[in-house]
C-alpha positions as CSV (number, residue, x, y, z in Angstrom):
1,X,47.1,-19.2,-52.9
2,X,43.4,-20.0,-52.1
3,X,41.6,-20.7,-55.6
4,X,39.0,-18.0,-56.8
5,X,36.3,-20.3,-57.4
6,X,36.8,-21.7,-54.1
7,X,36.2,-18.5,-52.6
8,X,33.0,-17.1,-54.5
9,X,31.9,-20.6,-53.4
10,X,32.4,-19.7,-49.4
11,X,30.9,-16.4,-50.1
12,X,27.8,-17.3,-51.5
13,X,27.0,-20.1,-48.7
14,X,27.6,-17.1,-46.5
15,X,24.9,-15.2,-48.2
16,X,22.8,-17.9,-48.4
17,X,23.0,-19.1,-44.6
18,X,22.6,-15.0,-43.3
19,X,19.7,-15.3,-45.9
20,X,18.2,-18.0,-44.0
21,X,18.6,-17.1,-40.3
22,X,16.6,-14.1,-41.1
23,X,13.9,-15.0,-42.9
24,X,13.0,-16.9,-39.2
25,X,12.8,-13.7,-37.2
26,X,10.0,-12.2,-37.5
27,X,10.6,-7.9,-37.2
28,X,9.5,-6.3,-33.7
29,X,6.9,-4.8,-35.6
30,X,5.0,-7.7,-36.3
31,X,5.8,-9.2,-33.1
32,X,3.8,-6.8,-31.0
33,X,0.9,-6.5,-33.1
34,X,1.1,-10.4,-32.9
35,X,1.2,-10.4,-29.1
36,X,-1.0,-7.0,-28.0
37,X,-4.6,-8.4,-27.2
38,X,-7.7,-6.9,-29.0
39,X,-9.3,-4.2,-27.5
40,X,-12.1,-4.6,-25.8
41,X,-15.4,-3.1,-27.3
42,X,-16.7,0.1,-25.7
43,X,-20.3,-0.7,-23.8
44,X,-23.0,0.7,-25.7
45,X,-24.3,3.6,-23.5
46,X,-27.5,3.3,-21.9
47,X,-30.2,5.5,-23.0
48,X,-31.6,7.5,-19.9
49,X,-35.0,7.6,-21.7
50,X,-35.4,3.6,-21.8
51,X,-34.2,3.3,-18.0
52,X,-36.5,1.0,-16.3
53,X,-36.9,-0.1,-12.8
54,X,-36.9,-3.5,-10.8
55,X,-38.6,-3.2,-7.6
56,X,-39.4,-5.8,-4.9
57,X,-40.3,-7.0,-1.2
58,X,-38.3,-10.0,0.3
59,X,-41.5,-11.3,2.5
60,X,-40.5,-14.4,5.8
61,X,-42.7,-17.1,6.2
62,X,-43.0,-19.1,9.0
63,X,-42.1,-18.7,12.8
64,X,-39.6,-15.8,13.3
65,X,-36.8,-17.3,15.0
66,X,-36.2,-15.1,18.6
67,X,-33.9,-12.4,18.9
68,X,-30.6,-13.6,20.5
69,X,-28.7,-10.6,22.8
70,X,-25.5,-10.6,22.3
71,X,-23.2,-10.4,25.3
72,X,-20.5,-8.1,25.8
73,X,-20.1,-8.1,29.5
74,X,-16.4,-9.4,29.6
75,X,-15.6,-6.1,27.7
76,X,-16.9,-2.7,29.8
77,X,-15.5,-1.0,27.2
78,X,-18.6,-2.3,25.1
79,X,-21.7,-2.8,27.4
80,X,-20.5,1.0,28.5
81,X,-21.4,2.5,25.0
82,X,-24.5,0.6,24.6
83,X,-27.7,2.1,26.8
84,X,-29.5,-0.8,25.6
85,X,-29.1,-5.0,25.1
86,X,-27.8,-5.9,21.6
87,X,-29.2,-8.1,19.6
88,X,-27.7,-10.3,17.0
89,X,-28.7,-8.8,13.6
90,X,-28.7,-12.5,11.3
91,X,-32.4,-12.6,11.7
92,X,-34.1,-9.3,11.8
93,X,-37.8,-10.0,10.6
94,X,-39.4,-6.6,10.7
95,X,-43.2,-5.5,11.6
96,X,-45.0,-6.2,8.5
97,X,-43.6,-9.6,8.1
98,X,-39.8,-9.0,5.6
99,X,-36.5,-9.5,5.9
100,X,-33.9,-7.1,7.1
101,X,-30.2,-7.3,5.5
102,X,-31.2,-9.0,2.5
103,X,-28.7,-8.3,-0.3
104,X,-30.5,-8.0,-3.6
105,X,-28.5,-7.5,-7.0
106,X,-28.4,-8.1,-11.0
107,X,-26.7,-11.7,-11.1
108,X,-26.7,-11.8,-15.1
109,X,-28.5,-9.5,-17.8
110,X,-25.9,-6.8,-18.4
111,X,-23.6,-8.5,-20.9
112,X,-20.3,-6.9,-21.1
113,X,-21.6,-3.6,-20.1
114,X,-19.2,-1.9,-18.1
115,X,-19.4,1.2,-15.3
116,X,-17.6,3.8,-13.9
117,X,-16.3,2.9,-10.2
118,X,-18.0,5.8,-7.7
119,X,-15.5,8.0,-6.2
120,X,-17.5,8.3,-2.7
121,X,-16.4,5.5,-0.4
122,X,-18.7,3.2,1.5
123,X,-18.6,3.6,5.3
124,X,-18.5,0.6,7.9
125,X,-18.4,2.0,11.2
126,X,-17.4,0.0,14.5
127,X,-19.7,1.5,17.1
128,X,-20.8,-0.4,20.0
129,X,-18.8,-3.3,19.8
130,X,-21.2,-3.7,16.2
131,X,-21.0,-3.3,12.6
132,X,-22.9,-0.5,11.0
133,X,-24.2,-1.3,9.0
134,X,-24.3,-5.5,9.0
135,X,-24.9,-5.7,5.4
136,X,-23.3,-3.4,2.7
137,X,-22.5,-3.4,-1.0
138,X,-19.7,-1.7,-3.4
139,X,-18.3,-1.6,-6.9
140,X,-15.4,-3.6,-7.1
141,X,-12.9,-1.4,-7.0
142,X,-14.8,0.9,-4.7
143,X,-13.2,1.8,-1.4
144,X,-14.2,0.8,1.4
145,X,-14.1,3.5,4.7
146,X,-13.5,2.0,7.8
147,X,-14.5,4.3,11.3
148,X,-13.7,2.9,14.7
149,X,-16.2,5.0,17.4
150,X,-15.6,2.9,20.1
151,X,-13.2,3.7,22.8
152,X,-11.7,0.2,22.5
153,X,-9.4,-1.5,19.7
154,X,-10.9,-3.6,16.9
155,X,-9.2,-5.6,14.3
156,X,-11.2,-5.8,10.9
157,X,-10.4,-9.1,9.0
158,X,-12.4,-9.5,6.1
159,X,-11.9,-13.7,4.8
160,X,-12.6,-13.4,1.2
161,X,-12.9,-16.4,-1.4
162,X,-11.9,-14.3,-4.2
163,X,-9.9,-11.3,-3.1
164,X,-6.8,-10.8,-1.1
165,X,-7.8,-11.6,2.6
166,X,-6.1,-9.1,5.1
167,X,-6.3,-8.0,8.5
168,X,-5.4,-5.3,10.3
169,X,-5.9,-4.0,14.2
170,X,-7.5,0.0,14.5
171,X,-7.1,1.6,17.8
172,X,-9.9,3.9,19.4
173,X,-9.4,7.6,17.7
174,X,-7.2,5.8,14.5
175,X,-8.0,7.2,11.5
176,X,-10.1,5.7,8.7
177,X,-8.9,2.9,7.1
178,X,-9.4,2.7,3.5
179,X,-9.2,-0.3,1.3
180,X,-10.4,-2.2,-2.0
181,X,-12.4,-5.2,-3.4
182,X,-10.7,-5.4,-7.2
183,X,-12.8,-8.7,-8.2
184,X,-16.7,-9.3,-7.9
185,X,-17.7,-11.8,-4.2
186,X,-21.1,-12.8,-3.0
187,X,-20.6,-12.2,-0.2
188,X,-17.7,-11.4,1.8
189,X,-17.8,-12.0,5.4
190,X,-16.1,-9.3,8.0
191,X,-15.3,-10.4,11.3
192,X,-13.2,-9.3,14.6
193,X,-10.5,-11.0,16.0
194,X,-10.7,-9.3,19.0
195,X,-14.7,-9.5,19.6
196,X,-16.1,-12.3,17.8
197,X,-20.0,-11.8,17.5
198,X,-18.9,-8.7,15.6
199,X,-20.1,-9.7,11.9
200,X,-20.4,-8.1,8.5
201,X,-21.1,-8.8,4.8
202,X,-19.8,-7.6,2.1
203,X,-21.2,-8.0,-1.6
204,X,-18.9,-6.6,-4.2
205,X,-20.4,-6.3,-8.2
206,X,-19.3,-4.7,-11.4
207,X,-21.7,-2.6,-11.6
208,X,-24.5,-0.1,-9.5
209,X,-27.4,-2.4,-9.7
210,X,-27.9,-3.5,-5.7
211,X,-29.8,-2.9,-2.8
212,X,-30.1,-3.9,1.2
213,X,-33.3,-3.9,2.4
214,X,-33.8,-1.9,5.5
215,X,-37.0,-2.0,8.1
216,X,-39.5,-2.1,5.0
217,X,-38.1,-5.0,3.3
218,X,-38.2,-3.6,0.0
219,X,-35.8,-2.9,-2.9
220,X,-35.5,-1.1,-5.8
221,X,-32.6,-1.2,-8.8
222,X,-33.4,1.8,-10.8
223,X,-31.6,3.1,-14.1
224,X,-31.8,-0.9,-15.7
225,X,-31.9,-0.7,-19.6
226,X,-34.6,-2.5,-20.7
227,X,-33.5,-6.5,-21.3
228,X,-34.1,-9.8,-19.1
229,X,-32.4,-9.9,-16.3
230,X,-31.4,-12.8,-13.4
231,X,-32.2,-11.5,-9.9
232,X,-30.6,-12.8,-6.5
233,X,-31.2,-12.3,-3.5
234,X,-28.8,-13.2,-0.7
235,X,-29.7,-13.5,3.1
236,X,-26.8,-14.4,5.5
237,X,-28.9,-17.8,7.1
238,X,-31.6,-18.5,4.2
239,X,-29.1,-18.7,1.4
240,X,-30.2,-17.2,-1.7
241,X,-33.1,-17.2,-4.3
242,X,-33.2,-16.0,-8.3
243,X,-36.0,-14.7,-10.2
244,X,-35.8,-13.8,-14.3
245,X,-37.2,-10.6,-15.1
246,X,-37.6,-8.6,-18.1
247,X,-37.9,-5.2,-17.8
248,X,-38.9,-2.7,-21.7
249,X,-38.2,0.8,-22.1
250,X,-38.8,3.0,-19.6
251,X,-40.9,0.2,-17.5
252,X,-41.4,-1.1,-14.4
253,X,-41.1,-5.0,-12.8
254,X,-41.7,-6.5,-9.6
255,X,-39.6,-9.1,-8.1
256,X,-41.2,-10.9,-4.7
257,X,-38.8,-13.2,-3.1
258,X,-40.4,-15.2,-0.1
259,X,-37.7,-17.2,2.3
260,X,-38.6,-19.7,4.4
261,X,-37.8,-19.9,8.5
């Protein structure tokens, strides 16, 4: 027979050692509240009284560089849709002496501020053997409509630094392609495989604060809160410049950016 003492002994190391192993666990409780991040802070909404405005001309100096035709003739589908010669759209100085397809956005100013993604797509459209238009922006996120109007197939292959690279072929009549940019790029470039002096950029930002200047040269980002902001503007052969500009309540700024040729 096993002695008593010997076994309240072998019981109460038991205890002890169960006693032990679970004081190192810690309940799953605590473990999730240990491992679920913080959340983040809601962005303080902006007051549409205090909006101000950042407006702008993106002037060339120097000798404007001559157009260069592009030249499709190896591709009747091409020269066929286009009445007139085509010209290569990374220089376009306009009339009154600015830039065309100058990308112009908020680089830094909005802090963690953060905006609804628009429901409306953005269209690129493959027309003529071109891209329409050459320069575009979106909200990450944002999708992106692609239309093929030519009679001929195109393959759109966007090479991104920061987001997924793909690309995929669209035959004459196809229907709209649709896809996304989840993370910010300045700039993306488009090209296609099939037709290479097809180009397009692609800017992708958080947030609505962008602009493309057009045959004026101008820009305007409207609906700003008032604060200081960092400026950029992006041309596809200049590179880009940066102004700092603080805008108040309910005011108005200008930003001039002059590129070299």
């Amino acid at each position: 027979m096993i002695p008593s003492k010997f076994l309240l002994s072998f019981f109460l190391a038991g205890m002890i050692a169960l006693a032990g192993c679970g004081g190192q666990q810690t309940p799953p409780a605590e473990q999730a509240s240990e491992s679920a991040a913080p959340a983040a802070a809601p962005s303080a909404p902006i007051d549409p009284a205090t909006v101000g405005e950042i407006t702008g001309k993106i002037s060339f100096q120097g000798q404007a560089p001559a157009p260069v035709r592009i030249r499709m003739d190896a591709v009747p589908a091409c020269t066929e849709t286009n009445k007139e010669p085509v010209f290569s759209e990374e220089v376009v100085v306009n009339d009154n002496g600015t830039l065309r397809n100058v990308f112009v956005y908020v680089k830094d100013g909005l802090g963690d501020r953060t905006f609804p993604v628009p429901s409306e797509p953005v269209v690129i459209d493959q027309k003529g053997c071109v891209y329409h238009p050459h320069v575009l922006g979106l909200v990450a996120g944002q999708k992106l409509a692609i239309k093929n109007s030519d009679p001929t197939n195109h393959n759109v292959h966007p090479m991104p630094a920061q987001n997924r690279e793909w690309n995929k072929s669209q035959p004459p009549g196809a229907p709209d392609m649709e896809e996304q940019f989840p993370r910010p790029e300045i700039m993306i470039p488009v090209k296609c495989n099939v037709h290479p002096w097809m180009k397009a950029f692609v800017g992708v930002v958080r947030h609505p604060f962008f602009a493309v200047t057009d045959q004026t040269g101008t820009f305007s980002l409207k609906g700003l809160p008032p604060g200081e902001y960092t400026i950029e503007a992006w041309h596809e052969k200049y590179g880009t410049m940066e102004q700092k500009v603080t805008i108040g309540p309910s005011e108005t700024k200008a930003a001039d950016f002059t590129f070299q040729g």
